[in-house]
C-alpha angles and dihedrals in degrees: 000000000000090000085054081055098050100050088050097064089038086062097043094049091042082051085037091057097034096050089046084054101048081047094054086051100051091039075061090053125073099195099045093056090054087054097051091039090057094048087055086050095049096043083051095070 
């Protein structure tokens, strides 16, 4: 049970980290956060 636990935490930090550094990539690329902020925009309606 604690190891299920364990595990757990380890794969949200490790989504956690890897969703902060493809964030960090798109925040350094113009065109891919208009994409995205047209997704959000779109999704909006």
């Amino acid at each position: 049970m604690e190891r299920q636990t364990a595990v757990a935490l380890h794969y949200l930090f490790f989504q956690f980290f890897f969703s902060s550094l493809f964030l960090l990539q798109c925040a350094s690329n113009p065109l891919l956060v208009e994409l995205i902020r047209g997704t959000i925009v779109a999704t909006d309606r």
